[in-house]
C-alpha positions as CSV (number, residue, x, y, z in Angstrom):
1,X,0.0,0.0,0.0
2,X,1.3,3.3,-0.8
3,X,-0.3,6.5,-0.1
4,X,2.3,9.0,-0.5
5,X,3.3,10.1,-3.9
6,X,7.2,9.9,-3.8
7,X,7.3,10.8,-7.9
8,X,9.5,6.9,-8.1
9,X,6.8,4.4,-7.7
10,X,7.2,2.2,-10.9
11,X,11.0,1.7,-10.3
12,X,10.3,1.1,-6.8
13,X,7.9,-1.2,-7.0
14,X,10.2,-2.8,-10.4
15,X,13.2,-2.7,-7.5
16,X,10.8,-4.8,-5.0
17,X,9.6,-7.3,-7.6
18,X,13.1,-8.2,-9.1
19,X,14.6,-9.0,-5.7
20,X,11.6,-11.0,-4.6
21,X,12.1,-13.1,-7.9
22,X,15.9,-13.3,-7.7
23,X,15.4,-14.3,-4.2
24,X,12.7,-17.4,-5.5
25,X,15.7,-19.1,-6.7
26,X,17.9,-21.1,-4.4
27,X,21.2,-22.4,-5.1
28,X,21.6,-25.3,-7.3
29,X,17.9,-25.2,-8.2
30,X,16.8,-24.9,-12.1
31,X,15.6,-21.6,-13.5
32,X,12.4,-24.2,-14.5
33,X,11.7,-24.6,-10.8
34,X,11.0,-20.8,-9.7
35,X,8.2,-19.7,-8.7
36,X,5.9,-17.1,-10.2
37,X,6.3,-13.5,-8.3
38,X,3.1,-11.3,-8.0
39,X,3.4,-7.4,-6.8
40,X,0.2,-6.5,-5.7
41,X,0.6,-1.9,-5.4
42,X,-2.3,-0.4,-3.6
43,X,-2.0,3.6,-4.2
44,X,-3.8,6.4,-2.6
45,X,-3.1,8.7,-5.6
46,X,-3.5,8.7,-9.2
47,X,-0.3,7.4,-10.7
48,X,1.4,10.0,-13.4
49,X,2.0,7.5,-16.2
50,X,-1.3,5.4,-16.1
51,X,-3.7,8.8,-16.1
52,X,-4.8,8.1,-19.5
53,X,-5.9,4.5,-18.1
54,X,-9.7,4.6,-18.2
55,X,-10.0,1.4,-14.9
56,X,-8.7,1.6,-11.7
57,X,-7.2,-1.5,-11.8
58,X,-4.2,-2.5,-14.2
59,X,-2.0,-6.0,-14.7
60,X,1.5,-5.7,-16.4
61,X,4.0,-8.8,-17.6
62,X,6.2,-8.5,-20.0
63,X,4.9,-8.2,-23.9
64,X,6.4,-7.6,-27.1
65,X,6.2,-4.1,-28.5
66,X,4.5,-4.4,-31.3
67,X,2.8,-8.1,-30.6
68,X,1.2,-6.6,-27.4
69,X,-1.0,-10.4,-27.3
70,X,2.0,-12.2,-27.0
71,X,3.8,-12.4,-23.5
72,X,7.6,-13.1,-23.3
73,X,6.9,-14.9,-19.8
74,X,4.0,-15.0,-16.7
75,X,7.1,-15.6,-14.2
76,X,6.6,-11.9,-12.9
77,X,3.4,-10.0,-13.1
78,X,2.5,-6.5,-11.4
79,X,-1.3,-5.5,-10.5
80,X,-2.0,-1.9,-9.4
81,X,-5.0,-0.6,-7.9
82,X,-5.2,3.0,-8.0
83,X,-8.0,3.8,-5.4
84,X,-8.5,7.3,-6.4
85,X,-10.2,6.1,-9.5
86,X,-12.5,3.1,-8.0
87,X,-15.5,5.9,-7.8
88,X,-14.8,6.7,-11.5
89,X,-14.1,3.3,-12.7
90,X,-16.4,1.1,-11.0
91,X,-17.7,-1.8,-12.8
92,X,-19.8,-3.6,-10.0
93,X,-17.6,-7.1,-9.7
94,X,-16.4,-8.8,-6.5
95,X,-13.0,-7.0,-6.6
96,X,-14.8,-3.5,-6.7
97,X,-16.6,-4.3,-2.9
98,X,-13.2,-5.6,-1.6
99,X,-11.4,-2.2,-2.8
100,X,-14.0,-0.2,-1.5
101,X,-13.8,-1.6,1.7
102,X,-10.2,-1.2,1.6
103,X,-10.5,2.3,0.4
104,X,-12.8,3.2,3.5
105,X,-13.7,0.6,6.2
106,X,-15.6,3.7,8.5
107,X,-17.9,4.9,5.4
108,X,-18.2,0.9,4.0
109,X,-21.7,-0.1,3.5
110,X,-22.0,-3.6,4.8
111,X,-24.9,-4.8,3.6
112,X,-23.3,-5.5,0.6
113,X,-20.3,-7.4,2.4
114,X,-19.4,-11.4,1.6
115,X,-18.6,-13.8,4.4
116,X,-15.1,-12.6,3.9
117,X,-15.1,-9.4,3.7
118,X,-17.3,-9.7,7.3
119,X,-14.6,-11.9,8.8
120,X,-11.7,-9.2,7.5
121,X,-14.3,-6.3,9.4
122,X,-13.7,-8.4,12.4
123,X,-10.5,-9.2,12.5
124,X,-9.6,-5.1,11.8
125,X,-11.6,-4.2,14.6
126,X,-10.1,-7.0,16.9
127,X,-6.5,-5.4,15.5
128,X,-8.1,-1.6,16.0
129,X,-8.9,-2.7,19.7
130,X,-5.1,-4.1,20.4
131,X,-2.9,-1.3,21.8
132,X,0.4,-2.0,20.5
133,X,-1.3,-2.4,17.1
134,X,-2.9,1.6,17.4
135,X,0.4,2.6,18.2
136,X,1.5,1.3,14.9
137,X,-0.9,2.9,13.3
138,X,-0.7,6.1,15.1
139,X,3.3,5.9,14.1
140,X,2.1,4.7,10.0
141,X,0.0,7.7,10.3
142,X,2.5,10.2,11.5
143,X,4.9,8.8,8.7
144,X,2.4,9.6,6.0
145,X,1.8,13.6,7.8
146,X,6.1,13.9,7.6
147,X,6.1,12.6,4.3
148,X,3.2,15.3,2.7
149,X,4.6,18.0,4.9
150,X,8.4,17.4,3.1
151,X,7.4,17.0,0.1
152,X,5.0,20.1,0.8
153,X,8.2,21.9,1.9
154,X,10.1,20.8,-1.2
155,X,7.7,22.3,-3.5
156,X,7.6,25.6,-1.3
157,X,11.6,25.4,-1.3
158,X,11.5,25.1,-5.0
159,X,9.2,28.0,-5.9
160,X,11.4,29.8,-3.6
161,X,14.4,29.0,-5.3
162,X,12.9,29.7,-8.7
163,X,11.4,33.0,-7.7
164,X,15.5,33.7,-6.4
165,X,16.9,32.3,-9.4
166,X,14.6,35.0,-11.7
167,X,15.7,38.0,-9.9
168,X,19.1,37.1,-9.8
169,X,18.8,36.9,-13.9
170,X,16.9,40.1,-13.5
171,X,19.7,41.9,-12.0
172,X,22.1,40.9,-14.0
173,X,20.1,42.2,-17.8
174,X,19.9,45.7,-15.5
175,X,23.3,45.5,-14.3
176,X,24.8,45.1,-17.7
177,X,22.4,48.2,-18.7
178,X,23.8,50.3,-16.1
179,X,20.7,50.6,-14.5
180,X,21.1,52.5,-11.0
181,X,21.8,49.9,-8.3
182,X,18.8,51.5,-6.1
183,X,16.4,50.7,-8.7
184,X,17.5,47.2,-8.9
185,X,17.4,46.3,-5.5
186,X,13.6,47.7,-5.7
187,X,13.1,45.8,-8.3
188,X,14.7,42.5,-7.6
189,X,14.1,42.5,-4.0
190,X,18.2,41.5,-3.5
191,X,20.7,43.4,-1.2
192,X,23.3,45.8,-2.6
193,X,26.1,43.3,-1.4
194,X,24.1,40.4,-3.5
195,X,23.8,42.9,-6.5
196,X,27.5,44.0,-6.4
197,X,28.6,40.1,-6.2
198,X,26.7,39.4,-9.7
């Protein structure tokens, strides 16, 4: 499950499904006698590169280019479920009541809930009940705050640095006009000393 958008997902999750399928194979055993690898991604966001995906949910293996029916090899497959589009996308199956209780337990309508999906209720709220497990949560959650808030502060940082990096050039075209140096400060917003370094 990944709710933060970190901007490196696919190579991430590419990373995580390599090593799980180079780990499959144990020494002295046949390349024949590994073991298919599934990477199931759960995101909170809508993923960049699949936007133009009309269905929330998306399998990948490996295909030929321009024979996209024929599959080089099953041995590693990759399912993504985008929850941001399951409202969008819906198309009333099994899978669709399972991601929607996934996607929202508290707001989850169960009258339309399956023996399973009943037993995984209970066993969350068993879990929910269990101190040491709300701590985990409570630290998960706290994770997820930090990990907005930086990337929050990044962007900030960034349209800092851009905003910087214009007056800077500003200075510079007036500088090399011989523009007085009080007018460029009131116009770049930069000290004299900055100014006089350019």
């Amino acid at each position: 499950m990944q709710v933060v958008d970190q901007k490196n997902i696919e190579k991430r999750l590419l990373f995580y499904l390599s090593k799980m399928y180079s780990q499959n194979i144990k020494k002295g055993q046949k390349y024949k006698e590994t073991n298919k690898c599934i990477a199931i991604l759960f995101t909170n966001f809508n993923i960049e590169n699949l936007k133009v995906i009309k269905k929330y949910k998306t399998k990948w293996n490996f295909r030929e280019e321009d024979y996209s029916d024929v599959v080089l090899t099953d041995a590693m497959e990759i399912h993504i479920i985008e929850l941001s589009k399951i409202q969008q996308y819906s198309e009333n199956k099994k899978l669709d009541i399972w991601v929607n209780f996934i996607n929202g337990v508290g707001d989850f309508d169960m009258s339309k809930a399956n023996e399973p999906i009943k037993k995984a209720k209970k066993i969350l709220e068993e879990i929910s009940d269990n101190e040491y497990e709300q701590y985990l949560a409570h630290l998960r959650e706290k994770y997820i705050l930090d990990q907005n808030n930086l990337l929050d502060t990044g962007y900030e940082r960034g349209l800092e640095q851009g905003t910087r990096n214009k007056s800077i050039e500003i200075a510079k075209k007036l500088k090399e006009e011989n523009i007085d140096i009080e007018i460029i400060i009131k116009t770049t917003g930069l000290t004299k000393e900055e100014i006089e370094r350019l």
